[in-house]
DRENFITOR-91311 format. One record per residue (C-alpha): x, y, z; residue number from 1; residue in three letters. Coordinates in nm, 3 decimals, decimal comma. Layout:
{{X Y Z} NUM ALA}
...
***
This chain:
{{-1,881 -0,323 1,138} 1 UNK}
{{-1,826 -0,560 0,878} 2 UNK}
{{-1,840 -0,555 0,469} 3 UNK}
{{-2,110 -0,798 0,356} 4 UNK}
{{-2,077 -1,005 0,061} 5 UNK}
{{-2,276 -1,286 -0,107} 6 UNK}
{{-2,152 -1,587 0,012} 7 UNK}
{{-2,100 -1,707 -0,370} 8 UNK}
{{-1,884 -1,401 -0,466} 9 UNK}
{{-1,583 -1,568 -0,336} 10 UNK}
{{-1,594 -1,898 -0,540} 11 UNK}
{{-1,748 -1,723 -0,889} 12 UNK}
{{-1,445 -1,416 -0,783} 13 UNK}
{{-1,165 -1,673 -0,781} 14 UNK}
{{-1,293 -1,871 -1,092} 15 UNK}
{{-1,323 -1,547 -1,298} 16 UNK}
{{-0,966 -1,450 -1,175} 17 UNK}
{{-0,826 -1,808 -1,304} 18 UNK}
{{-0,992 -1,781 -1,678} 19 UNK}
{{-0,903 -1,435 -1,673} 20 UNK}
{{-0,489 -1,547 -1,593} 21 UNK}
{{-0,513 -1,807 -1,814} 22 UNK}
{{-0,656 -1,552 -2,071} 23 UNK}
{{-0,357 -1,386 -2,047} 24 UNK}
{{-0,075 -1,635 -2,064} 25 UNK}
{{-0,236 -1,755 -2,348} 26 UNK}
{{-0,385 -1,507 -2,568} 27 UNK}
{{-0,186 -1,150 -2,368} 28 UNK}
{{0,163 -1,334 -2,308} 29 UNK}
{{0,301 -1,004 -2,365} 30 UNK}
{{0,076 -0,817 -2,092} 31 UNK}
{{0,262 -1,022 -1,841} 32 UNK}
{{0,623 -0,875 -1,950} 33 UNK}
{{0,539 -0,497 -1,868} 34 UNK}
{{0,560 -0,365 -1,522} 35 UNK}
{{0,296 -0,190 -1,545} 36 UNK}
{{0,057 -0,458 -1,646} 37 UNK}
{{0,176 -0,669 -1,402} 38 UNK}
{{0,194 -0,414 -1,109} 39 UNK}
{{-0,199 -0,392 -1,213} 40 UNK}
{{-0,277 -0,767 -1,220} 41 UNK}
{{-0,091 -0,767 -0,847} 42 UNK}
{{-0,283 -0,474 -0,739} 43 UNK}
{{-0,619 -0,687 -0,858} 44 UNK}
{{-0,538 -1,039 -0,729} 45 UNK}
{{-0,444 -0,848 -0,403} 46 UNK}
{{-0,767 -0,613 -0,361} 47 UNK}
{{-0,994 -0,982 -0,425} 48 UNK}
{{-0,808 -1,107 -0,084} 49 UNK}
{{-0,885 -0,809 0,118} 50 UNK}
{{-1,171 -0,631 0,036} 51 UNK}
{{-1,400 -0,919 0,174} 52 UNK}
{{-1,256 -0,817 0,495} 53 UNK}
{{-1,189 -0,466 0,466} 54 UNK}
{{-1,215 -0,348 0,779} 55 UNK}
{{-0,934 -0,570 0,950} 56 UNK}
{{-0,744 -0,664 0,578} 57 UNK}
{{-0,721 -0,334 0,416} 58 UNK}
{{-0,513 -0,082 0,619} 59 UNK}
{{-0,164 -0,307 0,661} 60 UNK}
{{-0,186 -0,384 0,282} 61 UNK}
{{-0,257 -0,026 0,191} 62 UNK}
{{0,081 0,045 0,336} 63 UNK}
{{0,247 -0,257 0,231} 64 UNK}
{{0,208 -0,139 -0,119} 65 UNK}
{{0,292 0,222 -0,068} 66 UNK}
{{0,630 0,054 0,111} 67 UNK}
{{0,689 -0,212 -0,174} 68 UNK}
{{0,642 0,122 -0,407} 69 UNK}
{{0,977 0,211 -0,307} 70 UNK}
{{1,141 -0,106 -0,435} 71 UNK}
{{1,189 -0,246 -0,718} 72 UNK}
{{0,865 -0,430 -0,753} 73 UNK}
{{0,629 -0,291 -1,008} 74 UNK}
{{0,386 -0,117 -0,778} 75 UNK}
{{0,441 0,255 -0,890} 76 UNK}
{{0,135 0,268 -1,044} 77 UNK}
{{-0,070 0,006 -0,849} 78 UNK}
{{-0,056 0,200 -0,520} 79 UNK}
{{-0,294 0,481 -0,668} 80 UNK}
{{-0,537 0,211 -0,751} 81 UNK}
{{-0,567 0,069 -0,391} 82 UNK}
{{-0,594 0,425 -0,279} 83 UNK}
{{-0,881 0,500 -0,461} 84 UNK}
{{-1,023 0,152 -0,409} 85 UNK}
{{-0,959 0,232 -0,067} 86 UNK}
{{-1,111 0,545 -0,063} 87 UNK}
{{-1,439 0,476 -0,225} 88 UNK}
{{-1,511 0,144 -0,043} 89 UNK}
{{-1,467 0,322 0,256} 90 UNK}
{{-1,736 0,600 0,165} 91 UNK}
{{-1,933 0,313 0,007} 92 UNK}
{{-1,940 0,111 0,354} 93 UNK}
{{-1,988 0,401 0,568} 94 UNK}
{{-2,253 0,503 0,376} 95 UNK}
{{-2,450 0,192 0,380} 96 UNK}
{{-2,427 0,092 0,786} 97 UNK}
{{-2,382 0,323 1,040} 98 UNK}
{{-2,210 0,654 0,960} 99 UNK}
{{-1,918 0,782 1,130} 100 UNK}
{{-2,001 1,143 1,186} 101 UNK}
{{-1,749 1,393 1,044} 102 UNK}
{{-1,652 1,703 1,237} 103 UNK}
{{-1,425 2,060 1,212} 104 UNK}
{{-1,115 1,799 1,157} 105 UNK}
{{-1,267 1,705 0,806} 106 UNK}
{{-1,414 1,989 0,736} 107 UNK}
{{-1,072 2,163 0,739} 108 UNK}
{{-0,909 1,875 0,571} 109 UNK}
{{-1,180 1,950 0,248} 110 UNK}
{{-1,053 2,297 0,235} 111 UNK}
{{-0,665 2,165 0,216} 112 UNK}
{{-0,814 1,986 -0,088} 113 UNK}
{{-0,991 2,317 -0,236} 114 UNK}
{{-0,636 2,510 -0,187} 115 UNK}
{{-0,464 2,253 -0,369} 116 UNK}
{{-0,707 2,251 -0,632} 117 UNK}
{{-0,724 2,647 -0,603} 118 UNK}
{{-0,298 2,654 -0,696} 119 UNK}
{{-0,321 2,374 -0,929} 120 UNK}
{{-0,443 2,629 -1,148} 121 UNK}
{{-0,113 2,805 -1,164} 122 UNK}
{{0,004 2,778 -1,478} 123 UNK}
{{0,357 2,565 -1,557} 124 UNK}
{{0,288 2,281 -1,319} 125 UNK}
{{-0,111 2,240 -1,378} 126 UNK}
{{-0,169 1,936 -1,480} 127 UNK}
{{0,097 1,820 -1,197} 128 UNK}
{{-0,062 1,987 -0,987} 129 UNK}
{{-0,420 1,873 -1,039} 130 UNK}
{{-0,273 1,514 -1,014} 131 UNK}
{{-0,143 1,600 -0,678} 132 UNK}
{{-0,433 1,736 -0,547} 133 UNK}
{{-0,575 1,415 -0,659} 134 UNK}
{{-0,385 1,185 -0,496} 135 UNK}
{{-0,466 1,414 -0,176} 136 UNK}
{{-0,827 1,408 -0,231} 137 UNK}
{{-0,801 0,977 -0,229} 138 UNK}
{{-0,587 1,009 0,101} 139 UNK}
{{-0,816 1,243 0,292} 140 UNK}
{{-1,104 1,070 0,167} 141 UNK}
{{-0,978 0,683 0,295} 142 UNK}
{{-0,881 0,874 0,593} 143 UNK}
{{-1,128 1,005 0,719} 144 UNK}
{{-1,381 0,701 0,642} 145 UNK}
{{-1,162 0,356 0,591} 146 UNK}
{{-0,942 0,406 0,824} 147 UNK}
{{-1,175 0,505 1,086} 148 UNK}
{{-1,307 0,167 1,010} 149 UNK}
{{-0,993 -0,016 1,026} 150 UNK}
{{-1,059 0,109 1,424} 151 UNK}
{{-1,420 0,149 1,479} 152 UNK}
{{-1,526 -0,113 1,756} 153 UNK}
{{-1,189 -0,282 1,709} 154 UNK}
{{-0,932 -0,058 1,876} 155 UNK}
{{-0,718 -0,283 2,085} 156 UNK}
{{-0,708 -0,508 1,829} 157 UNK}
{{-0,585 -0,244 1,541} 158 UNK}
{{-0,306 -0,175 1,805} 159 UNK}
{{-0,162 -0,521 1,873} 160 UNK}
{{-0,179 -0,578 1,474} 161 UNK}
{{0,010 -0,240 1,465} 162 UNK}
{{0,275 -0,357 1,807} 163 UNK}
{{0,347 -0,710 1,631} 164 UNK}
{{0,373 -0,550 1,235} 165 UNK}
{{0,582 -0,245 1,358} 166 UNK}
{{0,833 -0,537 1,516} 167 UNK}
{{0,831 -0,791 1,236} 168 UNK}
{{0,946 -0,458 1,018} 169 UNK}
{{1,224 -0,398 1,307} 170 UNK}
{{1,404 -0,760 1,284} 171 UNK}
{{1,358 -0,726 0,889} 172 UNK}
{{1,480 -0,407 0,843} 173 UNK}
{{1,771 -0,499 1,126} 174 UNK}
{{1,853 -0,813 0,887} 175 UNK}
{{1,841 -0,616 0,533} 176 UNK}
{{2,081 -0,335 0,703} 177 UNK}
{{2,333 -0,540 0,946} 178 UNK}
{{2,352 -0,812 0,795} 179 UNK}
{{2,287 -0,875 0,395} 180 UNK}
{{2,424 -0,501 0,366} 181 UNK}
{{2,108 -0,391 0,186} 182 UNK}
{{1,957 -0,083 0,147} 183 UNK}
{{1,607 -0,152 0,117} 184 UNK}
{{1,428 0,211 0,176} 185 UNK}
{{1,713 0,366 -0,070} 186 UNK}
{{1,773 0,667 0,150} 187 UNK}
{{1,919 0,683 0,465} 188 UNK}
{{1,651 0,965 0,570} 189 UNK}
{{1,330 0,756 0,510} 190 UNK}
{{1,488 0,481 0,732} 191 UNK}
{{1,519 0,727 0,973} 192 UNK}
{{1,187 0,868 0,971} 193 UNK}
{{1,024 0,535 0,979} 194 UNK}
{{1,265 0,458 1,252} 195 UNK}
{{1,200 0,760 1,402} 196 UNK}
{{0,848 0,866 1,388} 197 UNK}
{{0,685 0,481 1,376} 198 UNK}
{{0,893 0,236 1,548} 199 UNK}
{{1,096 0,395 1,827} 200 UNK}
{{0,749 0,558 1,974} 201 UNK}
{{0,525 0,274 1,924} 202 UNK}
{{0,777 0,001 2,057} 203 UNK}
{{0,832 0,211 2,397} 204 UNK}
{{0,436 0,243 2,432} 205 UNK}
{{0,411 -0,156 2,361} 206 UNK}
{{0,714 -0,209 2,620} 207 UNK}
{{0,569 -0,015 2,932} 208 UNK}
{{0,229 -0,145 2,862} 209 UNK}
{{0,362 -0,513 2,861} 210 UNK}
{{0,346 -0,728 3,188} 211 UNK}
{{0,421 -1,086 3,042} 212 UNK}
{{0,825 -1,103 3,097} 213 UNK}
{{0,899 -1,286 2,766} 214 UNK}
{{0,668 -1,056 2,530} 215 UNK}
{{0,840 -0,768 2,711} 216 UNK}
{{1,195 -0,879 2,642} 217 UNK}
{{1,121 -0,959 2,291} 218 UNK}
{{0,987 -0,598 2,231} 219 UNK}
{{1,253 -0,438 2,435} 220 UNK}
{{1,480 -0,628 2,142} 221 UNK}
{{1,302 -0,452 1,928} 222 UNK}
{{1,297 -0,166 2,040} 223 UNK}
{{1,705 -0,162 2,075} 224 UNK}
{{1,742 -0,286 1,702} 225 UNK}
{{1,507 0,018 1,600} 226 UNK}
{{1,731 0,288 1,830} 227 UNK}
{{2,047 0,168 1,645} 228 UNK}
{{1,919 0,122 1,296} 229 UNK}
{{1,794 0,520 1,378} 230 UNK}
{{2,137 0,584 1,490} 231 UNK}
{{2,294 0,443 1,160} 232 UNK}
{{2,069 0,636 0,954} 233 UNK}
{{2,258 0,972 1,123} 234 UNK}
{{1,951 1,104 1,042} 235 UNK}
{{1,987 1,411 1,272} 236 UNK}
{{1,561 1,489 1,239} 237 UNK}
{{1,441 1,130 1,267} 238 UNK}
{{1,685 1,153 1,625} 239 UNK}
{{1,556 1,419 1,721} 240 UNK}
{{1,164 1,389 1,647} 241 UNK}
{{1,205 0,988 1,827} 242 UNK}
{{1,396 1,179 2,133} 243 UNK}
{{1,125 1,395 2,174} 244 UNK}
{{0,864 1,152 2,175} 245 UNK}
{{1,008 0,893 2,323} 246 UNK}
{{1,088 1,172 2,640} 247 UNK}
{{0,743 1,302 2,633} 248 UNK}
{{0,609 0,979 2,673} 249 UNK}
{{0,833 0,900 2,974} 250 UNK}
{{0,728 1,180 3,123} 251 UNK}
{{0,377 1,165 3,091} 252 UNK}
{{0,375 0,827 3,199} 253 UNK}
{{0,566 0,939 3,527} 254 UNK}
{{0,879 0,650 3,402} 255 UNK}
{{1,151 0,825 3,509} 256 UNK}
{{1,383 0,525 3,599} 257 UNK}
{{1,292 0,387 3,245} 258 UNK}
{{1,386 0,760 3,069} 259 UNK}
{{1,729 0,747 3,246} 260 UNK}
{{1,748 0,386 3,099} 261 UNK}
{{1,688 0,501 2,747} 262 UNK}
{{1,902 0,774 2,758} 263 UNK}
{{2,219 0,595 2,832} 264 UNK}
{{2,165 0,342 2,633} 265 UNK}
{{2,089 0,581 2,328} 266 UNK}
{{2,413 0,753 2,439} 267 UNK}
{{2,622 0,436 2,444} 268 UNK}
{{2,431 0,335 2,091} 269 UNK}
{{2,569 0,642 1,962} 270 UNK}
{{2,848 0,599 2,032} 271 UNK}
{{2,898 0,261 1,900} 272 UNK}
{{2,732 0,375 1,581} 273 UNK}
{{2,989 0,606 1,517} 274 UNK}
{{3,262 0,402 1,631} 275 UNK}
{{3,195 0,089 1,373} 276 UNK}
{{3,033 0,257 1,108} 277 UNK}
{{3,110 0,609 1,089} 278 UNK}
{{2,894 0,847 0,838} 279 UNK}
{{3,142 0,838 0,463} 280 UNK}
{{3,157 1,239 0,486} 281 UNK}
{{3,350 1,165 0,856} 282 UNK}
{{3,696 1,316 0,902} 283 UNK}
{{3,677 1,304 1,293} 284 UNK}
{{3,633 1,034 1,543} 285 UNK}
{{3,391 1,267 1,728} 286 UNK}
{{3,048 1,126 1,776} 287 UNK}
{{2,925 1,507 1,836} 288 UNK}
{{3,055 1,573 1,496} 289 UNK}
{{2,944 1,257 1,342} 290 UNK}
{{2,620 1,332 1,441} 291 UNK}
{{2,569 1,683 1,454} 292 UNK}
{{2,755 1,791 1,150} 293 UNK}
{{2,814 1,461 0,979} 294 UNK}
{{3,164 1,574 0,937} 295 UNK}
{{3,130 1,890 0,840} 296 UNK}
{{3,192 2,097 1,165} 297 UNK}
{{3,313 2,412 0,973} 298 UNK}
{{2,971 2,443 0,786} 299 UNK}
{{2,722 2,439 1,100} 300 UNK}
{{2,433 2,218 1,213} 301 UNK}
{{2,238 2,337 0,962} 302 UNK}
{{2,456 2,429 0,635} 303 UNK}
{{2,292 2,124 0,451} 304 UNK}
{{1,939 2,298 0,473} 305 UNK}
{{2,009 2,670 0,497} 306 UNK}
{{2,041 2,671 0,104} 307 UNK}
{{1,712 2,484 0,055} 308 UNK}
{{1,543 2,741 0,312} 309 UNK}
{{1,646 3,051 0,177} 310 UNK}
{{1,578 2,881 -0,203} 311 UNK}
{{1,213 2,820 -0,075} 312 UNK}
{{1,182 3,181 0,099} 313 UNK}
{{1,274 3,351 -0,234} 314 UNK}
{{1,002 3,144 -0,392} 315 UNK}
{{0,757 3,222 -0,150} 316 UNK}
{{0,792 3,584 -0,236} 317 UNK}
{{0,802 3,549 -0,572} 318 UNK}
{{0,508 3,376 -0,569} 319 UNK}
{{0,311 3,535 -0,221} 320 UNK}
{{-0,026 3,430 -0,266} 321 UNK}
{{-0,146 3,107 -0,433} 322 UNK}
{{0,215 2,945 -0,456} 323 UNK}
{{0,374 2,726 -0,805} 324 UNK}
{{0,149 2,462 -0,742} 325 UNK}
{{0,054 2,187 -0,484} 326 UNK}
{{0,297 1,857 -0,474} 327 UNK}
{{0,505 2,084 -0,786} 328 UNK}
{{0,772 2,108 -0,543} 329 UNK}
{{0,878 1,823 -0,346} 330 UNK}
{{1,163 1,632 -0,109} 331 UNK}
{{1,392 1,389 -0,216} 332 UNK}
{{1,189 1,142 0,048} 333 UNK}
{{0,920 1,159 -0,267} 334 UNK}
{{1,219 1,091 -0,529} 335 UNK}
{{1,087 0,785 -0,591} 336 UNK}
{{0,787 0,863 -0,782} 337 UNK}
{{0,996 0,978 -1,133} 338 UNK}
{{0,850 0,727 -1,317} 339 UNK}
{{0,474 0,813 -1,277} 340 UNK}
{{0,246 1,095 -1,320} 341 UNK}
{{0,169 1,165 -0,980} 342 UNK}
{{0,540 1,319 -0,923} 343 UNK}
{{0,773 1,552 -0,947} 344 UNK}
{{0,983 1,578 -1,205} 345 UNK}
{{1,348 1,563 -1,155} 346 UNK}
{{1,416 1,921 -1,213} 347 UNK}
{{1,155 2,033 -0,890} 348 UNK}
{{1,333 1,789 -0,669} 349 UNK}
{{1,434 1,943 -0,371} 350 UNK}
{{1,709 1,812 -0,091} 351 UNK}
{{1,625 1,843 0,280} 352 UNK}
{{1,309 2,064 0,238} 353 UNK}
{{1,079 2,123 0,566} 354 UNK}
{{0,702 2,050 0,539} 355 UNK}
{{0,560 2,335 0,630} 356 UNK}
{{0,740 2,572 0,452} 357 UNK}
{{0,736 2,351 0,139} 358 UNK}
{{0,339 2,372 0,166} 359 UNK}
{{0,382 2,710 0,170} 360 UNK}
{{0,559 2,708 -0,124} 361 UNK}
{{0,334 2,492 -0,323} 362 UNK}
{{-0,046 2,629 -0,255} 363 UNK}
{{0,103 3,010 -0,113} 364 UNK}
{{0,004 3,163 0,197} 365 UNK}
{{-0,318 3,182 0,139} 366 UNK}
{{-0,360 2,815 0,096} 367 UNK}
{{-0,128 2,736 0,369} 368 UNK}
{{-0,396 2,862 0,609} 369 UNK}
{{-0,601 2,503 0,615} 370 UNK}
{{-0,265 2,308 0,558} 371 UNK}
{{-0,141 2,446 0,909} 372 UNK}
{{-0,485 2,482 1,060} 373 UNK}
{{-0,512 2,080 1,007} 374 UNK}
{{-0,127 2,026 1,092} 375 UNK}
{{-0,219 2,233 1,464} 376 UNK}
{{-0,581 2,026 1,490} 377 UNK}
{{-0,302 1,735 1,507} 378 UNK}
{{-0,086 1,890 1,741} 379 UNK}
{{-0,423 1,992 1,968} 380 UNK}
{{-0,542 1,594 1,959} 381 UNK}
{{-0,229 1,490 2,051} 382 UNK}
{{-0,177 1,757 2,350} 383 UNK}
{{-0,551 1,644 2,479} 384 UNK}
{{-0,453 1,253 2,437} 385 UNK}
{{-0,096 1,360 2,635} 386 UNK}
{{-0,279 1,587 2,910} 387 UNK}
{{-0,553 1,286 2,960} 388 UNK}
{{-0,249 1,018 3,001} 389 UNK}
{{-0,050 1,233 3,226} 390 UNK}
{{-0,339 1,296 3,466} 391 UNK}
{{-0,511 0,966 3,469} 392 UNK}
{{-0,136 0,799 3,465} 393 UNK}
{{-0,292 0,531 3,273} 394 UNK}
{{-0,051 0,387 2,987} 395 UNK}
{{-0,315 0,171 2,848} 396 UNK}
{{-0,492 0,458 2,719} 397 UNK}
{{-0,540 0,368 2,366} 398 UNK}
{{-0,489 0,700 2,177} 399 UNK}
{{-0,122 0,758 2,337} 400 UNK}
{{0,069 0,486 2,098} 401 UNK}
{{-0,094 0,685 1,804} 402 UNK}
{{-0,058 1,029 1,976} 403 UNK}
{{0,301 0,967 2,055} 404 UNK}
{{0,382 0,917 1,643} 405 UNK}
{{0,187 1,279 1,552} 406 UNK}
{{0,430 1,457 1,782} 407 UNK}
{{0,754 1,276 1,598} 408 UNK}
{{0,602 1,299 1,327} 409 UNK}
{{0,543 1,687 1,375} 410 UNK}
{{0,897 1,734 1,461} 411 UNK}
{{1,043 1,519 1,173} 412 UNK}
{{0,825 1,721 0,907} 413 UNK}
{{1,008 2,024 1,029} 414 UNK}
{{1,337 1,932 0,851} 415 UNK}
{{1,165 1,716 0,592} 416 UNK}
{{0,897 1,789 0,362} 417 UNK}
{{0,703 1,405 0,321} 418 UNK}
{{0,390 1,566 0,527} 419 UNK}
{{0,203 1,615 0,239} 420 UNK}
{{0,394 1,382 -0,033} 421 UNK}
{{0,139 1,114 -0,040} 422 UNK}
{{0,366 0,899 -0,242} 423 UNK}
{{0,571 0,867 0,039} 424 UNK}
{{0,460 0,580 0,235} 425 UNK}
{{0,478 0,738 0,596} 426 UNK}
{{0,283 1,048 0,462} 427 UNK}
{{0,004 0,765 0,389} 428 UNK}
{{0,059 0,626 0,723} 429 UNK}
{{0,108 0,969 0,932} 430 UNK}
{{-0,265 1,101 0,815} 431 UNK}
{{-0,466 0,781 0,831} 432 UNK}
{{-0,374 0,764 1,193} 433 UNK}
{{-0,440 1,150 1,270} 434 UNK}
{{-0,756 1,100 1,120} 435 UNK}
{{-0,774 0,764 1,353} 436 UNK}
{{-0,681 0,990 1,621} 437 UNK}
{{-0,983 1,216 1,590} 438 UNK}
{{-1,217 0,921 1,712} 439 UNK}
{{-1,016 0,880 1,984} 440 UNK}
{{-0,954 1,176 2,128} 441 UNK}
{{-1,333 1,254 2,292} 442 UNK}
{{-1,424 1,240 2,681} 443 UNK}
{{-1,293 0,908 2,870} 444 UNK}
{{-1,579 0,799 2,879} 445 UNK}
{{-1,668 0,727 2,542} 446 UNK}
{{-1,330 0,500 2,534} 447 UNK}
{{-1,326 0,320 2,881} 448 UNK}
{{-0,968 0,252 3,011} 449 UNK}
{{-0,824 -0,078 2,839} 450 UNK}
{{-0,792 -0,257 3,205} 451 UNK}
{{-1,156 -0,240 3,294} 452 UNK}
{{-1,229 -0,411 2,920} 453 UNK}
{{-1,014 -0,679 3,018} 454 UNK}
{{-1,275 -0,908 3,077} 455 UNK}
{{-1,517 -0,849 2,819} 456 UNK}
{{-1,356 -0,951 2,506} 457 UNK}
{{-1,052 -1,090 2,308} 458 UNK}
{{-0,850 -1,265 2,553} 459 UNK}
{{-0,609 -1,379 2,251} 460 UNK}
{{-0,493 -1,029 2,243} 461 UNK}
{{-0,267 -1,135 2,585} 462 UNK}
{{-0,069 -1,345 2,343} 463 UNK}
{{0,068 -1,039 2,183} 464 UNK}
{{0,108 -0,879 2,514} 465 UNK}
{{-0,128 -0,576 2,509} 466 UNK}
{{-0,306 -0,669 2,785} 467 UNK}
{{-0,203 -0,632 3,146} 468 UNK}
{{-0,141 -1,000 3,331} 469 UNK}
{{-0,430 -1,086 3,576} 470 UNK}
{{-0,308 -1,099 3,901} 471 UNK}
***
């Protein structure tokens, strides 16, 4: 389904957009000089170029923002706008043409937003709160109607947009880190999580479903520089949720020579990792220690995150019911949000937190109830998509890329709390595709097998490799 527009609202857009600039530099000079203003007039010149093509435009440069939100580009404030620009032209659309029904998924999602709203009345962190909740609200609502259309009619090409964007990020990232030296997420952990939960998963899927020899070696590239930029993050949870994936996905998929494969190669990657560029906390050349307990072998696997757990326990009982506050309490993976009012403040920040306990924390157990109802409607879609793959053995089954990122991303959110940080770009990214997910999850049927709709349309999609060779 596609937006319409009046054919003259391009030309009459971009002419109002030039008086409007030259407005500025002329009679607003000063407009142009404040990050904020300017992270607006990006935001605006941005949302002209992709709203007339929602559908296909919208999605990457939702996330794009959220990502450059991390940087030093002045997008703090303009990511909340495209959210809610997002959220209502998605309603607005869906609305208007044919409506994409909405089922127990969404339903439980509303009451995650009601519980947040329910603790925001907790007094202290209120007005935090309420701004939280907010920012939920815009997420669940693009969710569970833009993104659908992002996907809606146009699944295999959403995914080879995803394969070749989730690969540009790898050699980028692999430059910005090997070579220039850069930093460019700021914390090792939310390279590892992106690593992690995105890449590692998605490039696997795009290697075993790839036929055409020079598309596969390119990804399989990929896929290496992703498995050691995850290794140098020594981000023991992002390892650990990509392991589990990445296995489960060999193992549904019956690739048992290509498991054995990965393993040793993650094995010797680890090793070299440690080898060259050992974690600064290392006093021993042991890769078991440099990955396990980062130096700290005396302390345990878990010493960094015991304190945080027992911190967020004792807060829990203090406060059983309806919790401090949705979002009030928050992981340093949603740091980088000090400088607006959808954040936590500096004194809430919290070091290696765990999603489901923060959630806990922040709405009590009473609100937790829809929080971890949704979180297991997740887990349930992915087990279905999983079960379906493993018994048809059919890789090009389109929900498994997607299905394969809940289940890291499940894991990952178990030793850090960005599941519900909507500021945090993956958190964006983790719940548009679960609510993605949902559409593709019914009977077989509904979704024939990408082989037999070979034939019928977008043959250009074999130049990104998606598609099986013909034979």
């Amino acid at each position: 389904m596609n937006s319409r527009l009046p054919k003259m609202s391009l030309p009459v857009s971009i002419a109002l957009g030039f008086f409007f600039a030259v407005y500025l530099v002329i009679f607003r000079p000063g407009y142009l000089l404040r990050t904020e203003y300017l992270g607006i007039l990006i935001s605006l010149e941005i949302l002209a170029v992709v709203l007339w093509k929602f559908e296909q435009r919208f999605f990457p440069v939702l996330i794009l923002i959220f990502l450059g939100a991390t940087t030093t580009l002045p997008l703090q404030s303009a990511r909340w706008f495209i959210l809610c620009v997002g959220a209502l032209a998605g309603c607005v659309i869906c609305f208007r043409g044919s409506r994409r029904p909405l089922g127990t998924f969404h339903c439980v999602a509303s009451f995650c937003v009601l519980a947040a709203l329910v603790s925001a009345t907790v007094p202290g962190y209120s007005s935090q709160a309420i701004l939280k909740t907010l920012s939920l609200l815009l997420l669940f609502l693009y969710g569970s109607f833009g993104a659908r259309l992002a996907v809606a009619g146009r699944e295999r090409q959403f995914l080879a947009g995803l394969l070749l964007s989730c690969e540009i990020m790898i050699y980028l990232l692999a430059i910005t880190y090997f070579i220039l030296r850069v930093e460019f997420l700021g914390n090792p952990n939310a390279l590892g999580a992106v690593m992690g939960v995105m890449a590692l998963p998605l490039m696997l899927w795009g290697f075993i479903v790839c036929e055409q020899a020079m598309v596969r070696r390119r990804r399989g590239l990929a896929f290496l520089l992703a498995l050691f930029l995850l290794l140098s993050s020594y981000s023991r949870a992002s390892i650990a949720a990509a392991g589990v994936s990445c296995v489960l996905l060999c193992l549904v998929l019956r690739r048992y020579n290509l498991l054995i494969k990965v393993c040793v190669v993650s094995a010797l990657g680890a090793v070299l990792i440690a080898t060259i560029a050992p974690p600064q906390e290392q006093t021993s050349q042991s890769v078991t220690s440099a990955f396990l307990y980062k130096g700290h072998q005396n302390a345990g696997i878990m010493d960094s995150r015991a304190s945080i757990w027992a911190q967020t326990l004792a807060t829990i009982h203090e406060h059983p019911w309806f919790g401090t506050g949705f979002g009030t309490l928050t992981a340093s993976l949603d740091a980088g949000e000090t400088s607006d009012q959808f954040t936590s403040s500096s004194a809430t920040t919290r070091e290696h937190g765990d999603s489901y306990l923060a959630v806990m924390e922040g709405v009590g157990l009473l609100g937790a109830v829809p929080f971890l109802t949704l979180v297991l409607l997740v887990a349930v879609n992915a087990a279905k998509v999983f079960l379906r793959a493993r018994k048809t053995r059919d890789p090009f089954t389109l929900a498994l890329p997607i299905a394969a990122i809940m289940v890291a991303g499940l894991v990952n959110a178990g030793f850090e709390d960005w599941l519900f940080a909507v500021g945090f770009y993956l958190c964006v990214f983790f719940w548009s595709l679960a609510f993605i997910l949902v559409d593709l999850v019914p009977a077989r049927e509904t979704y024939p097998a990408y082989s037999t709709v070979l034939s019928s349309s977008l043959p250009r999609m074999d130049s990104f490799g998606l598609a099986p060779s013909a034979r």
